[in-house]
C-alpha positions as a Markdown table, in Angstrom:
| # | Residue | x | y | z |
|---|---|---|---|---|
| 1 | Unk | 7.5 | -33.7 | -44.3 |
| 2 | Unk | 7.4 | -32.4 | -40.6 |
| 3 | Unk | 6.9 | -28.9 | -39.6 |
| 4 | Unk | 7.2 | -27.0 | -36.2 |
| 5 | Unk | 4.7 | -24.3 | -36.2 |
| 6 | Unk | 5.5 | -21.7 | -33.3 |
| 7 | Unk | 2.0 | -19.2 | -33.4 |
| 8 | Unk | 0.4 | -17.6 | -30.9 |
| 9 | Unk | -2.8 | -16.7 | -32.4 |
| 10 | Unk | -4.4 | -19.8 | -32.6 |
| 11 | Unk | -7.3 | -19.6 | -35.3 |
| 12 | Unk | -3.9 | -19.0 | -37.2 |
| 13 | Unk | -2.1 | -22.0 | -36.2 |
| 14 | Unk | -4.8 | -23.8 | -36.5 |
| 15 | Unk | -5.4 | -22.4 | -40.2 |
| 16 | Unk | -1.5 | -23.9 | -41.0 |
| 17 | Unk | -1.8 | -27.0 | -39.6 |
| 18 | Unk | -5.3 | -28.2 | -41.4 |
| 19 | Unk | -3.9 | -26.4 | -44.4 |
| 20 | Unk | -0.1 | -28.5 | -44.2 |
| 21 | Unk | -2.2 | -31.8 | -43.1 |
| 22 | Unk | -4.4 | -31.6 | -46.5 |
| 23 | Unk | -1.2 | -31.4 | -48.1 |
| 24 | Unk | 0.2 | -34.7 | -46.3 |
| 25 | Unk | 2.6 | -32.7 | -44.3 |
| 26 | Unk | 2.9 | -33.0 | -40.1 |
| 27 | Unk | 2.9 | -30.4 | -37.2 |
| 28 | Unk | 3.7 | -29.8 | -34.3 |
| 29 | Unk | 2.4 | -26.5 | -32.6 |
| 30 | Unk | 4.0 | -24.4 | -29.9 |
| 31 | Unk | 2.2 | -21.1 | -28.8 |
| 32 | Unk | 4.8 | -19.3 | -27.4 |
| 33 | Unk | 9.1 | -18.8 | -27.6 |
| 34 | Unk | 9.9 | -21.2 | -24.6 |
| 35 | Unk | 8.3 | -23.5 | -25.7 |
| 36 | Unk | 8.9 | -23.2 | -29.5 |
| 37 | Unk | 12.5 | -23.1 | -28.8 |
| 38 | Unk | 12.5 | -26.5 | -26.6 |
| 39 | Unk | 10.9 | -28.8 | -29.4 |
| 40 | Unk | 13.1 | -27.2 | -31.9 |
| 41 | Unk | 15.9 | -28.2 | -30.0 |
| 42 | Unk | 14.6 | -31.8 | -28.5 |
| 43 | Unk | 13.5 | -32.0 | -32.6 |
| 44 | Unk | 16.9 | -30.9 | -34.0 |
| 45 | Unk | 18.9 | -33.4 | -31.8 |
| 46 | Unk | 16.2 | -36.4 | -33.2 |
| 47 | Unk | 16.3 | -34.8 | -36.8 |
| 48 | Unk | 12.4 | -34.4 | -37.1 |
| 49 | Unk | 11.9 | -31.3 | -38.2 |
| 50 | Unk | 12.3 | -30.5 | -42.2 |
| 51 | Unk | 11.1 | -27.1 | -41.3 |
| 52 | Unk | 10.0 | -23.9 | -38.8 |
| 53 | Unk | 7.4 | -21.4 | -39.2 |
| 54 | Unk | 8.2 | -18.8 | -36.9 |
| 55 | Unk | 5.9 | -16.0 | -35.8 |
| 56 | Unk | 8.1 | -13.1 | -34.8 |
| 57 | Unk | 6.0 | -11.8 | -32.0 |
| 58 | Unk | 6.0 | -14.0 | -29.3 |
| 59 | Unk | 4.9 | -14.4 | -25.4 |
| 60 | Unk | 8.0 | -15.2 | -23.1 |
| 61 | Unk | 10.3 | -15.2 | -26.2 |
| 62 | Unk | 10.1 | -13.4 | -29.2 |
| 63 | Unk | 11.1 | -14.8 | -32.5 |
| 64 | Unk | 13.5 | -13.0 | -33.3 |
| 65 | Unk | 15.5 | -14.4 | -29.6 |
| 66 | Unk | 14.3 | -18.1 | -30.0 |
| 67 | Unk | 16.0 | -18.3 | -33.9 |
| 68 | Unk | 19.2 | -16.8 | -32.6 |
| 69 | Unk | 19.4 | -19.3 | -29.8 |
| 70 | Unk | 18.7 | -22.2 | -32.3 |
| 71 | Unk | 21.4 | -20.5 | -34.7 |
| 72 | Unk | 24.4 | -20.1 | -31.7 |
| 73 | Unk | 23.3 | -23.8 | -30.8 |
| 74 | Unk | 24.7 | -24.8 | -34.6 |
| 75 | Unk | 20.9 | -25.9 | -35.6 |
| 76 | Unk | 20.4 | -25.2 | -39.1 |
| 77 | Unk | 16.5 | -26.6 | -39.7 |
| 78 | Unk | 15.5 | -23.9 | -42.4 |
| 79 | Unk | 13.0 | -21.8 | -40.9 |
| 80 | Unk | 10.3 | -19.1 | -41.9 |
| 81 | Unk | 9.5 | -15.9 | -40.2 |
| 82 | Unk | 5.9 | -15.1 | -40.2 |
| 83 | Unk | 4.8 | -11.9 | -38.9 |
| 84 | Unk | 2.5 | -8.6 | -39.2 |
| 85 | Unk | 5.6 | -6.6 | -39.1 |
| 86 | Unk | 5.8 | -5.5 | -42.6 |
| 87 | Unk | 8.6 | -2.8 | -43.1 |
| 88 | Unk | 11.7 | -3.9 | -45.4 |
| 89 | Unk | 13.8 | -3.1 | -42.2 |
| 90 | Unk | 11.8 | -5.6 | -40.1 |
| 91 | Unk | 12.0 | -8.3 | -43.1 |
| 92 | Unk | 16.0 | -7.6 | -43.0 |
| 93 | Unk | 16.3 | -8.4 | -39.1 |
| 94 | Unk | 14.9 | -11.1 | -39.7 |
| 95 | Unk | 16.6 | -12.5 | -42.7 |
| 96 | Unk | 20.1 | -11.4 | -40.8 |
| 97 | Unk | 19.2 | -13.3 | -37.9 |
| 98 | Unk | 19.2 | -16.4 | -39.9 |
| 99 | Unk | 15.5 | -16.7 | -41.5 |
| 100 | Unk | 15.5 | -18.4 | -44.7 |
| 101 | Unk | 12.6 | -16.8 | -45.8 |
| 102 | Unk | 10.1 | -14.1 | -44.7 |
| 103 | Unk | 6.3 | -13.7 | -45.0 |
| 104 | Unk | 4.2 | -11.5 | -44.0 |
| 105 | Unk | 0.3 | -11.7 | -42.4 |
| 106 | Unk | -2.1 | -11.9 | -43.8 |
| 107 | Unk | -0.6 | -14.5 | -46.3 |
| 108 | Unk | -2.5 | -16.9 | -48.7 |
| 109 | Unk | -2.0 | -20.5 | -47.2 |
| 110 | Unk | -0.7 | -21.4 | -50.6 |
| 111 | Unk | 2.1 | -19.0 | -51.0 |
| 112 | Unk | 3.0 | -20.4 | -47.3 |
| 113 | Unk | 3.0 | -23.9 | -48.4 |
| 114 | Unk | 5.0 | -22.8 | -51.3 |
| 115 | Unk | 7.6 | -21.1 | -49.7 |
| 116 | Unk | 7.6 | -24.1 | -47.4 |
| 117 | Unk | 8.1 | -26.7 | -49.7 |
| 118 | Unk | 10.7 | -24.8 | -51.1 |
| 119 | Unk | 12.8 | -24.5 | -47.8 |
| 120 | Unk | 12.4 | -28.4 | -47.5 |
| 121 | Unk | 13.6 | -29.4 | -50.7 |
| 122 | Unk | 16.9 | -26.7 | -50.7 |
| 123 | Unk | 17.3 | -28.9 | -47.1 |
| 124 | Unk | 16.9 | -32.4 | -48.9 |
| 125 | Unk | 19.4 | -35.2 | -48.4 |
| 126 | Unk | 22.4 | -34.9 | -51.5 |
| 127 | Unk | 24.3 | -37.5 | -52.7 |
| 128 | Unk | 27.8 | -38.0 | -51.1 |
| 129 | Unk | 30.9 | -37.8 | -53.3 |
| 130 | Unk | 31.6 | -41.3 | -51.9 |
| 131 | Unk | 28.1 | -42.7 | -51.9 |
| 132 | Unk | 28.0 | -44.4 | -55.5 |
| 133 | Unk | 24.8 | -46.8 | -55.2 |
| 134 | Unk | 21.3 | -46.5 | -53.8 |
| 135 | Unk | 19.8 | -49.3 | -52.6 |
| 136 | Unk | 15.8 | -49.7 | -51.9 |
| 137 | Unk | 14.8 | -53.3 | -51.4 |
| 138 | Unk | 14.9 | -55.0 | -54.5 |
| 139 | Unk | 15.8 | -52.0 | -56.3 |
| 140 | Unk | 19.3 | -50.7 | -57.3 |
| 141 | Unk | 20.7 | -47.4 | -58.7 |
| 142 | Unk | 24.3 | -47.0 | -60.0 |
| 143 | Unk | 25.5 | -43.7 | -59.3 |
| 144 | Unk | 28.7 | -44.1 | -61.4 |
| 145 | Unk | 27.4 | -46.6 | -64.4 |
| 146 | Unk | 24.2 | -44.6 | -64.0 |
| 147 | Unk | 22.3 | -47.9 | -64.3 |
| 148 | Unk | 19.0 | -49.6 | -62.6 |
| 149 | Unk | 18.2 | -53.1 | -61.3 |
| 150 | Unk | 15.0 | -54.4 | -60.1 |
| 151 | Unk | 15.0 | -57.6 | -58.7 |
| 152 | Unk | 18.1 | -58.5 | -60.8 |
| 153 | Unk | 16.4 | -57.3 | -64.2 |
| 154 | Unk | 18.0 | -54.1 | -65.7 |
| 155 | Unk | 15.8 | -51.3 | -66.2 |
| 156 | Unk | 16.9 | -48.9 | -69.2 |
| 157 | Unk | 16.1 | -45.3 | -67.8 |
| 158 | Unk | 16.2 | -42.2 | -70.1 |
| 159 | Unk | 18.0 | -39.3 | -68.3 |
| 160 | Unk | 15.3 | -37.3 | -66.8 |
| 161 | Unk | 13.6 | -40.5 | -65.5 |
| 162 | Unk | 16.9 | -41.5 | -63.7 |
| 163 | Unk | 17.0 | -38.5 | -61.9 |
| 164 | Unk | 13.7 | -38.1 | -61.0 |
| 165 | Unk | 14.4 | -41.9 | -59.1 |
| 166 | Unk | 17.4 | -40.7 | -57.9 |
| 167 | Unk | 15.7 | -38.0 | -56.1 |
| 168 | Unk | 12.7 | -40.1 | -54.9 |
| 169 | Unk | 15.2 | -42.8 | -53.5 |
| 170 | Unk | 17.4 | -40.2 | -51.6 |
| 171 | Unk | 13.5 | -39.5 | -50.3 |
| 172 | Unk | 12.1 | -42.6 | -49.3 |
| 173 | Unk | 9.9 | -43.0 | -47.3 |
| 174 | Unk | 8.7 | -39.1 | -47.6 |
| 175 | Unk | 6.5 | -37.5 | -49.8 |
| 176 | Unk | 8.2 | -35.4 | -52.7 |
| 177 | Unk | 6.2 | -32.8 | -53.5 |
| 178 | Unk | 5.4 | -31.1 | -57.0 |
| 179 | Unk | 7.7 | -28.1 | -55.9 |
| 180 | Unk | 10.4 | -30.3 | -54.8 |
| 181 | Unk | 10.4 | -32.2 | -57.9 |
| 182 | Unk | 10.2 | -28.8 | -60.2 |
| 183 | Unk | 13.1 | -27.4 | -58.4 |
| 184 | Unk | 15.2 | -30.2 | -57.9 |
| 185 | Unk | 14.8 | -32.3 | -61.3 |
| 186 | Unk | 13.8 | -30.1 | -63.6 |
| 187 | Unk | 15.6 | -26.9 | -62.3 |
| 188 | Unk | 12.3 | -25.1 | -62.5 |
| 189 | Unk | 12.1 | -22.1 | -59.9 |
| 190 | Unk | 8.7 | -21.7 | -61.2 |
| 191 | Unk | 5.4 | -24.1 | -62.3 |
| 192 | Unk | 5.3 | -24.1 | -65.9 |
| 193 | Unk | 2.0 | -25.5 | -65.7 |
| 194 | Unk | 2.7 | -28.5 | -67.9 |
| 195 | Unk | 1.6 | -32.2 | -66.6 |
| 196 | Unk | 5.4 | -32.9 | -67.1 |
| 197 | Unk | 5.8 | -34.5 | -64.0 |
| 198 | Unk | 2.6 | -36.8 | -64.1 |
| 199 | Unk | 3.7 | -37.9 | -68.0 |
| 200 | Unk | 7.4 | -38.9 | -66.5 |
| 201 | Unk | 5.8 | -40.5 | -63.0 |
| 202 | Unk | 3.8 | -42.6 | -65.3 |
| 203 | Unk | 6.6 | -43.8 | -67.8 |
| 204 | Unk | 8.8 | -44.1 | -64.3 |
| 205 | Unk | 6.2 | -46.3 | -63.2 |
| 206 | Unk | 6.1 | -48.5 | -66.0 |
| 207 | Unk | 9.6 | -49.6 | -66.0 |
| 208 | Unk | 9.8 | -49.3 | -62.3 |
| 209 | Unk | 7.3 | -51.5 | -60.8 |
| 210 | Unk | 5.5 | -52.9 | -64.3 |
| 211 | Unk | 5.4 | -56.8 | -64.0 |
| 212 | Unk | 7.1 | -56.8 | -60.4 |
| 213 | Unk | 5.7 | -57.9 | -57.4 |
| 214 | Unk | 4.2 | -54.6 | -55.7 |
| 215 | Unk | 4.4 | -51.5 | -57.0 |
| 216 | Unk | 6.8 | -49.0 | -55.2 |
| 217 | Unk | 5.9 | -45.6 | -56.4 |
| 218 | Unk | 3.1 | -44.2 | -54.9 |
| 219 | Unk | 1.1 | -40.9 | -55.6 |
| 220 | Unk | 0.2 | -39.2 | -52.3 |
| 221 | Unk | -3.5 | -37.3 | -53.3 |
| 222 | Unk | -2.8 | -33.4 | -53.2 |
| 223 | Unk | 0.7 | -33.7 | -52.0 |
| 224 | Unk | 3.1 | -35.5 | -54.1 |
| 225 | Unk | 4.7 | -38.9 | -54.7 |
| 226 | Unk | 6.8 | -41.4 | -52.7 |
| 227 | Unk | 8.6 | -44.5 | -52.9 |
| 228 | Unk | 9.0 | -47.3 | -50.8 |
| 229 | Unk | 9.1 | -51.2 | -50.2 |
| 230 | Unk | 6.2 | -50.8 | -48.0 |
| 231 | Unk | 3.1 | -52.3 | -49.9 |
């Protein structure tokens, strides 16, 4: 995933960036509006950013100005107002300016990257009413038959296993993240605190890249799980 951190207090930034790194996530830092506001742009028209962490206090532009420029421009990149300004009336500008979320300093750098993660998997790529196959290398998914070929051998997928590789495949090349998965698979808005997602990774894995050439799901250490032909 690939962030845009716009922070003018830098022990701060700094704080969000090691934190989102750890996690396997990129940044890119601006310290002020102007600037904040040009690599959103330059970033929206080059689709790199999956989301914005946007202080609201700001030199040369404040927040609140540089997400209602990207908003009039059309650009959509969900984005997160983070700001000492704490009143429900402050929260409420925000979110009416077009925040997706709001958080308030000081935060815990894991509610952050929650809320974060969040954002980016409500943004994730959906399937197309046309599309009707996903194709990864040597690995097919039927959409309509809702079967699964690996290097011409069929794979028989129990329900839950076929959408959790439908949602890695619409992904690949990214990290998925726990949240993402939760949310998106198992319609969880919460952690149930269950290894759930390890025990169907690990029976995905089995059928998925058992007895083939290279294995194509990889676990990403503290961040989450991706697949790809790269090996």
């Amino acid at each position: 995933m690939k962030l845009l951190i716009v922070e003018d207090e830098p022990t701060v930034a700094q704080l969000i960036v090691k934190g989102l790194a750890q996690a396997g996530h990129e940044c890119d830092v601006a310290d002020n509006g102007q600037s904040g506001l040009e690599l959103a742009l330059n970033g929206a028209a080059n689709s790199t950013y999956d989301v914005i962490v946007l202080d609201r206090m700001l030199p040369q532009l404040d927040g609140l100005e540089v997400l209602q420029k990207l908003r009039e421009e059309k650009i959509t990149t969900p984005t997160l107002f983070l700001s000492a300004k704490n009143k429900v009336e402050d929260k409420v500008t925000g979110l009416r300016a077009g925040a997706d979320d709001y958080l308030t300093k000081p935060f815990a750098f894991e509610e952050l990257l929650a809320r974060v993660e969040i954002l980016a998997s409500r943004s994730a790529p959906s399937i197309s009413e046309s599309k009707t196959e996903l194709v990864l290398g040597e690995l097919r998914l039927d959409l309509i038959n809702r079967s699964v070929l690996r290097d011409g051998q069929e794979i028989d997928l129990q329900s839950k296993e076929f959408k959790l590789l439908e949602y890695l495949m619409l992904n690949e090349d990214k990290i998925v993240t726990r949240t993402m998965l939760l949310e998106k698979v198992w319609e969880y808005n919460f952690d149930p605190q269950t290894n759930v997602i390890d025990v169907h990774i690990s029976r995905l894995r089995n059928k998925i890249d058992k007895g083939f050439a290279y294995p194509m799901i990889e676990t990403i250490r503290g961040a989450g799980y991706k697949i790809s032909t790269r090996h």
